[in-house]
C-alpha positions in Angstrom: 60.6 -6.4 2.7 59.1 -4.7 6.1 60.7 -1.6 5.1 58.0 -1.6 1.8 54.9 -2.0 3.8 55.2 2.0 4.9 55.9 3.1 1.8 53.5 1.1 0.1 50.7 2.5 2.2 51.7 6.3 1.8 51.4 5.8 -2.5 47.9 3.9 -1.9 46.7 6.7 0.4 45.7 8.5 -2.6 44.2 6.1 -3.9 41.9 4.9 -1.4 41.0 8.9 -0.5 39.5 9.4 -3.8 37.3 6.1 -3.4 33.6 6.8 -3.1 33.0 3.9 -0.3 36.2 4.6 1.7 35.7 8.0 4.1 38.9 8.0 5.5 41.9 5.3 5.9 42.3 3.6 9.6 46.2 3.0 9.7 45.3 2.2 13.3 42.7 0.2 15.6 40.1 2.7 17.1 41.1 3.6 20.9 39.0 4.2 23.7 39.4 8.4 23.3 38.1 8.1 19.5 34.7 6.8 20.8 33.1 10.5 21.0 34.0 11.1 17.4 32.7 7.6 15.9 29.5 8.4 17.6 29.6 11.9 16.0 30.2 10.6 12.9 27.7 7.8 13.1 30.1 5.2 12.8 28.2 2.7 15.3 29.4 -0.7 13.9 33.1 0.5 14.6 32.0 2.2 18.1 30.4 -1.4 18.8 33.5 -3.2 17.8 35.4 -0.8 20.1 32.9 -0.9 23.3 33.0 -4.9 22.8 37.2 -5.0 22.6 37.6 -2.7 25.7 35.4 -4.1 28.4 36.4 -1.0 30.8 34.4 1.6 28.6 31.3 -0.9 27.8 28.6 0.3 30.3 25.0 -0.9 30.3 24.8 3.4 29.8 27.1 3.6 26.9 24.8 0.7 25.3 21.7 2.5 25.6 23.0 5.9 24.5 24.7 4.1 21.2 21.2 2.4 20.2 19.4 5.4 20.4 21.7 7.5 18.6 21.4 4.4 15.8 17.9 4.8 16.1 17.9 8.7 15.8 20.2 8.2 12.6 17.8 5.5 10.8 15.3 7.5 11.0 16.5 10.6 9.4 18.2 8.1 7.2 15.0 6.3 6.4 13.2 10.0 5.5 16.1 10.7 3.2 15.7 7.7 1.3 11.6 8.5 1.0 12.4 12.1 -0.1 14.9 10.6 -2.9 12.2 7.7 -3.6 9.2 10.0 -4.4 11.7 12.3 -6.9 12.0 8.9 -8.5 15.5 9.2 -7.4 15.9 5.8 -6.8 19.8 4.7 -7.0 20.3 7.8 -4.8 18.1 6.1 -2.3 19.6 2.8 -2.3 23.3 4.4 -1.7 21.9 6.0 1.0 20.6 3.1 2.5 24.3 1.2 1.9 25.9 3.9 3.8 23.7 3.1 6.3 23.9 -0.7 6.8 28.0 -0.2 6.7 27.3 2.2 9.6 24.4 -0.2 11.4 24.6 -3.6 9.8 21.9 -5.0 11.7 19.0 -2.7 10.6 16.2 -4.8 9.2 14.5 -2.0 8.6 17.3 0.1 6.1 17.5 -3.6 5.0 14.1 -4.1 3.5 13.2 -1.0 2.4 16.9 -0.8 0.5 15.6 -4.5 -1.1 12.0 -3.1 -1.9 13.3 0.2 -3.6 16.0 -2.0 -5.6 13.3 -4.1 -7.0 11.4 -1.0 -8.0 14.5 0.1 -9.7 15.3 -3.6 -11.3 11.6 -3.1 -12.6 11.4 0.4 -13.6 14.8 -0.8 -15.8 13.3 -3.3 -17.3 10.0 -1.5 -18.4 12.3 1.3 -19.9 14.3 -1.5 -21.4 11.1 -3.2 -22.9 9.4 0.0 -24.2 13.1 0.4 -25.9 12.7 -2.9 -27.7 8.9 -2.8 -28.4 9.4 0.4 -30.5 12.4 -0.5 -32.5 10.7 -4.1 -33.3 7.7 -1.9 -34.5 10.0 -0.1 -36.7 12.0 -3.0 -37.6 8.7 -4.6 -38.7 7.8 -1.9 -40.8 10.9 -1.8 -42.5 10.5 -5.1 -43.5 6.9 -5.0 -44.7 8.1 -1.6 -46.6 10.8 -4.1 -48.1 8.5 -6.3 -49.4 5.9 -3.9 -50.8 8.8 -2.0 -52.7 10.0 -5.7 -53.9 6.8 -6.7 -55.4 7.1 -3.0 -57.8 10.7 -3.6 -58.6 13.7 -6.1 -58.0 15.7 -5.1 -55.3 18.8 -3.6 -55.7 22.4 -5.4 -54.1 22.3 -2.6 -51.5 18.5 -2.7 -50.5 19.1 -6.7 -50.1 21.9 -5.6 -47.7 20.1 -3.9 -45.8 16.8 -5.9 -45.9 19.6 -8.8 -44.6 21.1 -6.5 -41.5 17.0 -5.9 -40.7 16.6 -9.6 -40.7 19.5 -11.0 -38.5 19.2 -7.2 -35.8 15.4 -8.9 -35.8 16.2 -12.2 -34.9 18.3 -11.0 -31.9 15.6 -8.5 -31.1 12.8 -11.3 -30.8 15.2 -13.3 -28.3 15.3 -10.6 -26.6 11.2 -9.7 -26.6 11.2 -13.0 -25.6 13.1 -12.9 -22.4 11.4 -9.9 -21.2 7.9 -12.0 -22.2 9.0 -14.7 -20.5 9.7 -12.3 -17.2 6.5 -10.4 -17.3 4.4 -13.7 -17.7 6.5 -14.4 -14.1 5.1 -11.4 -12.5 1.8 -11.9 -13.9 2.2 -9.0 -16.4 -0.2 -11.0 -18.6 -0.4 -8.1 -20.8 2.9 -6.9 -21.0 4.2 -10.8 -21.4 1.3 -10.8 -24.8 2.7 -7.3 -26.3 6.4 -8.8 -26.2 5.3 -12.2 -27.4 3.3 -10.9 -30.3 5.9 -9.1 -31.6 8.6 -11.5 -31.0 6.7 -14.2 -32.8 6.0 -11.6 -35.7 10.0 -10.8 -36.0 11.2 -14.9 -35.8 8.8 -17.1 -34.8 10.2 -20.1 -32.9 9.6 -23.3 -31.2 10.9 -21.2 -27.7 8.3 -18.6 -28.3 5.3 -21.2 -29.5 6.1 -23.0 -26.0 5.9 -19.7 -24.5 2.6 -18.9 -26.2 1.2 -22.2 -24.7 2.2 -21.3 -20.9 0.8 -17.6 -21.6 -2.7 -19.1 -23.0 -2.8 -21.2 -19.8 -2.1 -18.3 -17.8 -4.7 -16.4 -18.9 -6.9 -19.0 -18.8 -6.3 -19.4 -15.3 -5.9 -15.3 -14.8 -10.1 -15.3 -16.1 -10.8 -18.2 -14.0 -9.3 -17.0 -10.8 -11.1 -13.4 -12.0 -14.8 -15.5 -12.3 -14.3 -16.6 -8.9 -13.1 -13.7 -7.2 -16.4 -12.1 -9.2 -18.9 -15.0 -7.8 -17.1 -14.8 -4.0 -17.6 -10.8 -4.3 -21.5 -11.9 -5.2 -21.8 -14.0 -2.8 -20.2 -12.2 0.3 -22.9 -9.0 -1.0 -25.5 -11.0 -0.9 -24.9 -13.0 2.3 -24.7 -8.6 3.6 -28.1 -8.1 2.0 -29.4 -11.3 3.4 -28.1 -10.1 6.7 -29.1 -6.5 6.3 -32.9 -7.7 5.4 -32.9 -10.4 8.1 -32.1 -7.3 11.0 -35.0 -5.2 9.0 -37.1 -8.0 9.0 -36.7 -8.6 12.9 -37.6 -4.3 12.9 -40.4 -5.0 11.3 -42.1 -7.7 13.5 -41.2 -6.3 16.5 -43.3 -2.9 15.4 -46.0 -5.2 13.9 -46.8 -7.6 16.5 -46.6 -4.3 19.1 -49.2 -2.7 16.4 -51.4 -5.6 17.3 -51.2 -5.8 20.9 -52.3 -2.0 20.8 -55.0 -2.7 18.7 -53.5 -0.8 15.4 -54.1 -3.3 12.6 -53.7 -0.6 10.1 -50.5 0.7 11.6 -49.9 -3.4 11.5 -50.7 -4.4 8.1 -48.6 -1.4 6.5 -45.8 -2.5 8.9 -46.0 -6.2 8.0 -46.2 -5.7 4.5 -42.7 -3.9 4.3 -41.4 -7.3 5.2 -38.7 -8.7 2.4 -40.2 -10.9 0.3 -36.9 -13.0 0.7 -38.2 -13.4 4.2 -42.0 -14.7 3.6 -41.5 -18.0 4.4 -39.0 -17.3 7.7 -41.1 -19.0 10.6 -41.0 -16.1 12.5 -42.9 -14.3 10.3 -45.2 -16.7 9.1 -46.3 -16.6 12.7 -46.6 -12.8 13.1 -48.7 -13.5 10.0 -51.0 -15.5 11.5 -51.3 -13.5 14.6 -51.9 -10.5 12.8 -54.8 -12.4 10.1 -56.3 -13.3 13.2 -56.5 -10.1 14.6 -58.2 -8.7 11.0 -60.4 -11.6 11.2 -61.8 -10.6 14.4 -62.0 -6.9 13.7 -63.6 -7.4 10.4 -65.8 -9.3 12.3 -66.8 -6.9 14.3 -66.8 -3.9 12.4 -68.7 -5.8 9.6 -71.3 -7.0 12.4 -71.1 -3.3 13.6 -72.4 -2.0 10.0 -75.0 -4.0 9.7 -76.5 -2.8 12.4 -76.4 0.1 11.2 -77.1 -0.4 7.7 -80.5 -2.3 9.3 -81.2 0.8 11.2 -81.2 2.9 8.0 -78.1 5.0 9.0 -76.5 4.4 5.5 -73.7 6.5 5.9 -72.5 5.9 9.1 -72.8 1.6 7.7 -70.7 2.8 4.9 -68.3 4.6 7.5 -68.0 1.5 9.6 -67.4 -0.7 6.5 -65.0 1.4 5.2 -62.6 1.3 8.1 -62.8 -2.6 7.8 -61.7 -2.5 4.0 -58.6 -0.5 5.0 -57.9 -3.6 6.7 -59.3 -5.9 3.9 -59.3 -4.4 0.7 -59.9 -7.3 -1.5 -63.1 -8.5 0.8 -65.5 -9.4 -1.3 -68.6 -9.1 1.4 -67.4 -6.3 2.0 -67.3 -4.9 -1.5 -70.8 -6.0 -1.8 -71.8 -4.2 1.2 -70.2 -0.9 -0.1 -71.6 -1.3 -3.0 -75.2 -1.9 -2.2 -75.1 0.9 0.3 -73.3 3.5 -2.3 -76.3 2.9 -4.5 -79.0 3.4 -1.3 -77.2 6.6 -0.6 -77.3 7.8 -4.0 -81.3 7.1 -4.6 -81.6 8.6 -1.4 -79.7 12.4 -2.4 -81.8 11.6 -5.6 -84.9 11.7 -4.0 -83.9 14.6 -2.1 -83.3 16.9 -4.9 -86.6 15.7 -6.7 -88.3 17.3 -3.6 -86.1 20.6 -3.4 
């Protein structure tokens, strides 16, 4: 019997050399003058294996060099796989990658990114898969509806019932299968995609399976529109907490320059300032005291400025009265003294040029 085993091995030899996974056959364990070559040909699991079996070769050296060699090799590795990815090249890219792990089997990094292009592929299948059956149960569905238009003309014939009875049973088996991939969309959240396959399962056979399914879908959505509405309202919100912020910084501008506009005596530099205040802001105390210190400044300087006008108004120099109570209107334009004042002087003046021109 242990004259076979040699034998046996040279007619499998072959074999195993025209396997896609299987680079070359180890008869034999790897030996410390091999170690150069399994590095060269980036077999680091086996080199590993090797360095840990023959403690007089394992260095702290020899460690370091083997990880960044791994390293080196995941990297081009990793760029190789992106390069086959973005050609949409995607099994390519994962057999890359599971050369890779048999070579470093402890990459997390090959790992995940050979699990996240898998699912891309598992999805891109399935989307092909689903276009495949949403077109042939659009076509099934017209053949039926063309079925029952040509019945209503004329009784159909033994071979048109045949076929009209294929359509129906290929339709059935067609909406179990709409309904799977509705069923796997509505798991993703496809809510769309889940509706398309449902609608025209239901319209080839519709079941109890797919009326159950049509309940979870409408709840889905329901919940899908909800979840939307809030995300809408929180967006709402978090702008208007950033307006509310961005006018509470303007508004602190703002009375800063105004209450320095009174201290140097520039109401009117004051008043515009002041009134660029948000309205949002009116009743903030900080301003509602700003207001009152600058009122009280107007007050006094319309005090003055209207005293200062009558003097002059008194002392028959009209126009320099109507000068003086103009600059307090700029402060106060809805003062009604000082409206009257304006007036009253405005019609002085004007007898006056009158009787000027009488005596040209």
């Amino acid at each position: 019997m242990c004259s076979m085993k040699p034998l046996l091995a040279f007619l499998l030899l072959p074999l195993l050399a025209g396997c896609a996974h299987v680079d070359k056959l180890r008869l034999a364990p790897d030996r410390p003058e091999d170690l150069e070559q399994l590095l060269e040909e980036h077999e680091f699991a086996r080199a590993r294996q090797l360095t840990a079996a023959r403690a007089t070769i394992d260095t702290p050296e020899l460690q370091t060099r083997i990880a960044g060699l791994e390293n080196d090799y995941e990297e081009t590795v990793l760029a190789g796989a992106r390069e086959l990815a973005e050609t949409q090249d995607l099994l390519g890219a994962v057999q890359l990658l599971s050369g890779a792990l048999s070579r470093i089997p402890n990459s997390e990094r090959l790992r995940r990114y050979r699990s996240q292009l898998e699912q891309e592929r598992v999805r891109l299948l399935r989307l092909n898969e689903r276009q495949l059956l949403l077109a042939h149960a659009q076509f099934l569905l017209r053949q039926q509806d063309l079925y029952r238009q040509q019945a209503m003309l004329e009784s159909p014939g033994l071979e048109q019932r045949w076929q009209n009875s294929r359509i129906e049973s290929e339709a059935v088996k067609l909406a179990k299968d709409l309904l799977e991939h509705a069923g796997y969309a509505l798991q993703q959240d496809e809510l769309d995609a889940a509706r398309n396959c449902l609608e025209l399962s239901r319209a080839l056979d519709d079941t109890t399976a797919a009326g159950e399914l049509q309940d979870r879908l409408q709840a889905a959505e329901s919940l899908q529109r909800e979840t939307t509405r809030e995300a809408t309202r929180s967006r709402q919100a978090r702008q208007q907490r950033d307006i509310q912020h961005h006018q509470n910084r303007e508004t602190s501008t703002l009375l800063e320059k105004t209450s320095r506009a009174i201290d140097e005596n520039d109401l009117a530099t004051a008043r515009a300032t002041f009134e660029r205040i948000p309205t949002t802001n009116s009743n903030d105390s900080k301003v509602v005291a700003v207001q009152d210190k600058l009122d009280q400044a107007v007050g006094n300087r319309l005090t003055i400025l209207i005293d200062k006008g009558d003097v002059q108004y008194r002392a028959d120099n009209v126009v320099k009265a109507i000068e003086i109570w103009s600059q307090a209107q700029s402060l106060d334009p809805e003062n009604p003294e000082l409206r009257e004042r304006l007036e009253r002087a405005n019609k002085v003046l004007a007898r006056y040029e009158e009787l000027k021109r009488r005596q040209k």
